[in-house]
N, C-alpha and C positions, 0 to 999 in steps of 0.2 A: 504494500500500500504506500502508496507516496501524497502527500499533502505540503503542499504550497502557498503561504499566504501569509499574513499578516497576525500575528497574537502577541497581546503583551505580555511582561515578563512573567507574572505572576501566573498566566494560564498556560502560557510555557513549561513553566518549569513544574505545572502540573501534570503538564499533559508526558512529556519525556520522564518524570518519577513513574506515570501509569505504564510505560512501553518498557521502563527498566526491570520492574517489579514484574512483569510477563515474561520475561525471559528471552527474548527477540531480540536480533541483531536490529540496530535503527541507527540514523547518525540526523543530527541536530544542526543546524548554520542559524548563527543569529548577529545579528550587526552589532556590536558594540555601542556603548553607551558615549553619544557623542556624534556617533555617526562615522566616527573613522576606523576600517575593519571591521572585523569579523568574526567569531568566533565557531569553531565547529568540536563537536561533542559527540563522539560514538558512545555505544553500551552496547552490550550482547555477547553471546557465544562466537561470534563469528570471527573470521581470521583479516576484518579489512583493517586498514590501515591508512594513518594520513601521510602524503608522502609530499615532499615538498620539492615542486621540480622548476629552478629556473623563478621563486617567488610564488607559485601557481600553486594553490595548496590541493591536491586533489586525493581522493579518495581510493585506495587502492586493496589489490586482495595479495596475502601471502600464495605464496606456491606453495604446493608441498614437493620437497625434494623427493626425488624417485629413487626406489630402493634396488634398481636393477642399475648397475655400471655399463658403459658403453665403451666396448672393445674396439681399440686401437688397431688398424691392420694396417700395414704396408708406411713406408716411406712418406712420409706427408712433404720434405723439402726437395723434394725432384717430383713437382708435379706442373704438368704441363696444362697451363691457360690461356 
């Protein structure tokens, strides 16, 4: 579910206490007080993450490393392109 719009703070921080307390992955963006920036706020089980690329704060997901290796064959510095 995604929702978009305008709430003050106090119905805010009601409404993300109700989504924390559910157990759900959610993430929160809220402007700062003043008006300059931003503020973002995940909660959940989930594996996202803020990542910060370049100033750009975005929202991103862990990989999970894979538990199979990838076998090396042949000469990789004599390869013709």
């Amino acid at each position: 579910m995604v929702f978009v719009g305008k709430l003050d703070a106090k119905t805010s921080a009601f409404v993300f206490q109700q989504i924390r307390a559910s157990g759900v992955s959610a993430s929160l963006a809220t402007v700062r007080r003043g008006g300059t920036g931003f503020d973002i706020e995940l909660c959940g089980p989930g594996n996202n993450v803020i990542s910060d690329f370049d100033g750009l704060l975005l929202v991103s997901v862990k990989r999970k490393k894979s538990a199979t290796k990838v076998k090396k064959s042949g000469n990789l510095d004599k390869v013709n392109i």
